[in-house]
C-alpha distance (Angstrom), angle and dihedral (degrees) to the residues before:
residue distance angle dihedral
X1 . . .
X2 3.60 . .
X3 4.33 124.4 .
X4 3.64 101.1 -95.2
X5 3.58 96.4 47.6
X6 3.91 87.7 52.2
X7 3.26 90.2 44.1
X8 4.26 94.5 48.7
X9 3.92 84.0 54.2
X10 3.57 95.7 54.2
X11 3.97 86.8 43.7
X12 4.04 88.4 52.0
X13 3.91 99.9 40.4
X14 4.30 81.5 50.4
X15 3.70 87.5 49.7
X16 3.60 94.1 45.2
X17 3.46 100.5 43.6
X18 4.07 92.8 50.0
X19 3.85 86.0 43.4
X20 4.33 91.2 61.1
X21 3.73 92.5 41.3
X22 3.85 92.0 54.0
X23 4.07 84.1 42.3
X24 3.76 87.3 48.3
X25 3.82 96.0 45.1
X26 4.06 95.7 46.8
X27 3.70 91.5 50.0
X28 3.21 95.6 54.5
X29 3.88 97.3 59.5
X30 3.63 90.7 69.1
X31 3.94 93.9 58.8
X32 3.97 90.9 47.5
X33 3.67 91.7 56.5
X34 3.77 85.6 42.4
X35 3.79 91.4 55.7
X36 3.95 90.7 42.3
X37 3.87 102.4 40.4
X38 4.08 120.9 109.2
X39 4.02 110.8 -82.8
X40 3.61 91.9 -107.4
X41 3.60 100.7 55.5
X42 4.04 92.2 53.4
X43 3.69 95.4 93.3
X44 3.61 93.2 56.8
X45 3.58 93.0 57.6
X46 3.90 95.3 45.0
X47 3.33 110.3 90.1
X48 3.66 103.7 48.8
X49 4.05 92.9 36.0
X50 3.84 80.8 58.5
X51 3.50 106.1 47.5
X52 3.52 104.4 21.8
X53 3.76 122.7 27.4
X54 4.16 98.6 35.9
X55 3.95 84.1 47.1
X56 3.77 96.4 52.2
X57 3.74 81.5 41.1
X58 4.30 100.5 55.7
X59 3.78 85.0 33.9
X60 4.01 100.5 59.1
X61 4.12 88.6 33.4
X62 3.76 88.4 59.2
X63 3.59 93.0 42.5
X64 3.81 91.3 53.9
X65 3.78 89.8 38.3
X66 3.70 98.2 45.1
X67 3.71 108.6 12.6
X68 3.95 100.4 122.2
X69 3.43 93.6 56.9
X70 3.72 88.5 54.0
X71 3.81 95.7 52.2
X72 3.87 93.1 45.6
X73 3.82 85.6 58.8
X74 3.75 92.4 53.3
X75 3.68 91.9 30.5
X76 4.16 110.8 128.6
X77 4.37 85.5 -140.3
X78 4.27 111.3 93.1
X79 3.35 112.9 -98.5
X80 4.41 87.2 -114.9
X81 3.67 89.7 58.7
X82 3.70 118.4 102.3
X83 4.44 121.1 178.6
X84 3.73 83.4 -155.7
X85 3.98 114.6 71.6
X86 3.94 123.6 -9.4
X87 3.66 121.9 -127.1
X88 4.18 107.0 -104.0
């Protein structure tokens, strides 16, 4: 692989990365004022604190958390082959 595709990667797994922790940050505001609203306005919130924001929320945490391992298994590279040290 030649220098400016190594160095596109690194430019998309920095935009990527930066991209989930902004996703991860803003859907998280929603669940704070969830937590912190008045008692009766809870059930208005609910449904799409439930089903949207905590989802979005897991989802990109396990991405950033687990995310390599995830594109290794969908990598196009066998799973023997390793950039790091050749086989003698």
């Amino acid at each position: 692989m030649n220098q400016s595709a190594d160095t596109a990667n690194l430019v998309k797994r920095g935009f990527t990365r930066t991209l989930f922790r902004w996703i991860h940050i803003v859907f998280s505001i929603p669940i704070l004022g969830y937590i912190y609203s008045p008692f009766d306005k809870i059930p208005q919130y609910a449904a799409p604190t439930r089903y949207v924001f905590v989802p979005v929320m897991i989802l990109s945490g396990l991405w950033m958390w687990k995310g390599h391992v995830v594109r290794r298994l969908f990598s196009k590279r066998p799973a023997g082959a390793s950039a790091s040290y050749s086989v003698l």
